[in-house]
C-alpha positions as CSV (number, residue, x, y, z in Angstrom):
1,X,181.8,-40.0,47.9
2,X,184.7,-42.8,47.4
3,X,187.7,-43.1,49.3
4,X,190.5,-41.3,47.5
5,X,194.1,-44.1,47.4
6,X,196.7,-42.8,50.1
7,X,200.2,-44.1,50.5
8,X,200.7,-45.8,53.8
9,X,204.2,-45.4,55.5
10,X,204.9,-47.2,58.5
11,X,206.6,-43.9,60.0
12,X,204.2,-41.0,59.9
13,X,201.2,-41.6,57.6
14,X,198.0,-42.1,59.1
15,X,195.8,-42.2,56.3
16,X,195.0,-46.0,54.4
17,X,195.1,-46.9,51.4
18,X,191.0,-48.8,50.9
19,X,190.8,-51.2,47.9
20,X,187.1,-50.5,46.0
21,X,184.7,-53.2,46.7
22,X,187.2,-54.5,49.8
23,X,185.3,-52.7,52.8
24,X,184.1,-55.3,55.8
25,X,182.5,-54.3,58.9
26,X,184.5,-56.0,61.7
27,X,184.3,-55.3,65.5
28,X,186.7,-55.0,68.7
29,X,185.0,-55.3,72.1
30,X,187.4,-52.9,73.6
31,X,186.6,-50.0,70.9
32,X,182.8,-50.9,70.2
33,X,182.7,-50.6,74.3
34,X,184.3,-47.3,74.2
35,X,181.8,-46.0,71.5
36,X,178.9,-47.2,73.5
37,X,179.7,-45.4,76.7
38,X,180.0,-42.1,74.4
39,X,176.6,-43.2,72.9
40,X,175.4,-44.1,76.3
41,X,176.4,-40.2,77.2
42,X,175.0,-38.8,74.7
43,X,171.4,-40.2,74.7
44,X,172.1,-39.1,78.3
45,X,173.3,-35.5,77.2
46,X,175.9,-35.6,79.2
47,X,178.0,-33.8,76.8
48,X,180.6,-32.4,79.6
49,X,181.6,-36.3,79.6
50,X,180.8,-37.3,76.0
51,X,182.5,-34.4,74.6
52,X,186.2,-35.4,75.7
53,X,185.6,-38.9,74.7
54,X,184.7,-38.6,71.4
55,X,187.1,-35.9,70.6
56,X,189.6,-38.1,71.4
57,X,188.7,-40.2,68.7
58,X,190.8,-39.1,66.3
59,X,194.3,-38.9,68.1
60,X,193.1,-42.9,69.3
61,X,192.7,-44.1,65.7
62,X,195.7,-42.5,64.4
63,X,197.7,-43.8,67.3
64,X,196.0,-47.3,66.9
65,X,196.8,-46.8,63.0
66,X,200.9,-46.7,63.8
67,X,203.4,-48.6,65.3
68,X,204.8,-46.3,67.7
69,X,200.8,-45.4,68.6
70,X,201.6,-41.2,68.3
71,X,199.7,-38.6,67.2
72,X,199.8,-35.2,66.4
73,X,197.4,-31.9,65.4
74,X,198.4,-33.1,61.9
75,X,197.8,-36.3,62.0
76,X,194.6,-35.5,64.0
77,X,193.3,-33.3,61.2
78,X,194.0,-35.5,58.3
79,X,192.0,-38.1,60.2
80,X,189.1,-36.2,60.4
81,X,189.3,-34.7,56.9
82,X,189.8,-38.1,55.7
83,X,187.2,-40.4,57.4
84,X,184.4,-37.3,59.4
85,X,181.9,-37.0,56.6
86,X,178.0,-36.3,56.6
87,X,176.3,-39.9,56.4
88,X,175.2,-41.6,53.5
89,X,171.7,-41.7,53.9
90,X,171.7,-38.1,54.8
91,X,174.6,-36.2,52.5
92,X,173.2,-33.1,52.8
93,X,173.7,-32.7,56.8
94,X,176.8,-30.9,57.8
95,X,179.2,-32.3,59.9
96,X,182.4,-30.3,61.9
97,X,184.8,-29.1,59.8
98,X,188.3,-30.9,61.1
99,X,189.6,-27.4,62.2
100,X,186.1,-26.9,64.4
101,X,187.0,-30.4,66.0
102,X,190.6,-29.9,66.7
103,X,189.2,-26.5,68.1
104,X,186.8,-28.5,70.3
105,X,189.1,-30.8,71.6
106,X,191.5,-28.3,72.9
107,X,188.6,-26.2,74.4
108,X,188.0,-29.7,76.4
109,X,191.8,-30.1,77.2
110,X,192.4,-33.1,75.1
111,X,195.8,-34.0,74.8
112,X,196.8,-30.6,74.8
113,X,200.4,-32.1,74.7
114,X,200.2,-32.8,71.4
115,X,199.0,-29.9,69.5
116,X,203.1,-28.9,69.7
117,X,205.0,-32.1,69.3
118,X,204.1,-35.8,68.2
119,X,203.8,-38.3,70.7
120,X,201.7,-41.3,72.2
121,X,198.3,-40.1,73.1
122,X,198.5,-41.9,77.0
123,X,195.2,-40.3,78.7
124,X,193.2,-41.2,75.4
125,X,194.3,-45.2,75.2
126,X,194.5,-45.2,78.6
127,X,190.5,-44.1,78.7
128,X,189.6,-46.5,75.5
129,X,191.5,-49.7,77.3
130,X,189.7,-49.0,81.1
131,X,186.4,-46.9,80.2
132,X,183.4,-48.8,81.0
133,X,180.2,-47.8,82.3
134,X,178.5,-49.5,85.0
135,X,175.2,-50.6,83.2
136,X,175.6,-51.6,80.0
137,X,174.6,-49.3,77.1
138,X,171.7,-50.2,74.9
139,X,171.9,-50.8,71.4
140,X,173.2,-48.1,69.4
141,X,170.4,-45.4,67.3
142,X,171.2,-42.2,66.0
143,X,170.9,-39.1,67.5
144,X,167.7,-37.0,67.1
145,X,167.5,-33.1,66.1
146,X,165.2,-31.6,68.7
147,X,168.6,-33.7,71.3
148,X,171.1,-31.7,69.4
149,X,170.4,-28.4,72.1
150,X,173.8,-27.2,72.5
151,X,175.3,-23.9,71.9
152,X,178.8,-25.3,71.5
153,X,178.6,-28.1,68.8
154,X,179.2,-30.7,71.6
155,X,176.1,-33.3,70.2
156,X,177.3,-32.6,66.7
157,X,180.9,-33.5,67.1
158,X,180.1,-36.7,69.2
159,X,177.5,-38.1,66.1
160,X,179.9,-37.4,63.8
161,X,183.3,-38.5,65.3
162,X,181.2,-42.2,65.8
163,X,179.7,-42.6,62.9
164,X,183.6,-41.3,61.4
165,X,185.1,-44.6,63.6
166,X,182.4,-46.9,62.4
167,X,183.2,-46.3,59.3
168,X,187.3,-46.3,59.5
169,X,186.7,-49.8,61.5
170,X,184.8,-51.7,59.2
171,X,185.8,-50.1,56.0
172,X,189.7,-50.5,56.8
173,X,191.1,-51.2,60.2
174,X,189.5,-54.4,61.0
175,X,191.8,-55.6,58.7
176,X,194.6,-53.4,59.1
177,X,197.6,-55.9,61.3
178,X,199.2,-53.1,63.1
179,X,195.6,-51.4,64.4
180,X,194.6,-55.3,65.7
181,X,198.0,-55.7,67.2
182,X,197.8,-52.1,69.4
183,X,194.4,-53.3,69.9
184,X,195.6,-56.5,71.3
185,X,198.5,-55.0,73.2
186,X,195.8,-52.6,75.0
187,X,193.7,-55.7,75.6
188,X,196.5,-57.3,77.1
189,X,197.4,-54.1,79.6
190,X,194.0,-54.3,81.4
């Protein structure tokens, strides 16, 4: 499934605009340590902690994505329909739909703030700038079906929101200037 060409204003759009044959895989410390504490949780199931972490996922990447860092529902929903997709070597496997996400995180109170008015996503940045377990998480493997036990989605949404930012970071905002600079500006807050 390729990439479909999106316009990129500075102002409200969220979605990029990916040049075929231009993807690299790149890395932050600050966001590849925020997705290995969720993958820590989840190898853990501990989805009561995992859950609200991942789910924030989206609002963070749109919010990294602009240079006002807000978010909305809308912007959290075309973020998810844009980049949450089964993965490659398994296209077949379902993944949340972006309406059973958005559902999710507001069942786990996720920036409830913004589901009526744009705005800057503080609990979420503030979590992906300080959140750091204590022992470091091992390296990251998938998640295996007999793990994925829970009646309400929770191991589901978590494997597909990470593999969805693994694949917006190295296929687009590792090279993106105004992600690296929010990135930078977080790092800088600590």
């Amino acid at each position: 499934m390729s990439i479909e060409s999106h316009q990129r204003t500075e102002t409200h759009s969220v979605l990029p605009h990916v040049a075929p044959g231009n993807a690299r895989r790149g890395s932050s410390r600050m966001l590849e340590g925020y997705l290995g504490d969720i993958d820590y949780l989840v190898r853990e199931r501990l989805w009561d902690e995992a859950a609200p972490l991942a789910l924030a996922l989206p609002h963070i990447c749109v919010a990294l994505a602009r240079t006002d860092l807000a978010s909305s529902r809308e912007d959290y929903l075309a973020w998810c329909e844009e980049w949450v997709r089964p993965p490659e070597d398994e296209p077949s496997k379902s993944v949340p739909s972006p309406e059973q996400l958005y559902r999710m995180c507001e069942a786990h109170g996720v920036e409830r703030e913004l589901a009526r008015v744009a705005g800057v996503p503080l609990n979420s940045l503030r979590q992906l700038r300080l959140r750091r377990l204590s022992r470091a998480a091992p390296p990251r493997r998938g998640v295996l079906p007999g793990e994925l036990a829970s009646a309400r989605g929770e191991p589901e949404a978590c494997a597909a929101l990470l593999d969805a930012v693994h694949g917006w970071y190295g296929d687009w905002a590792a090279e993106d200037a105004i992600v690296q600079t929010n990135l930078a500006r977080l790092a800088v807050l600590r």
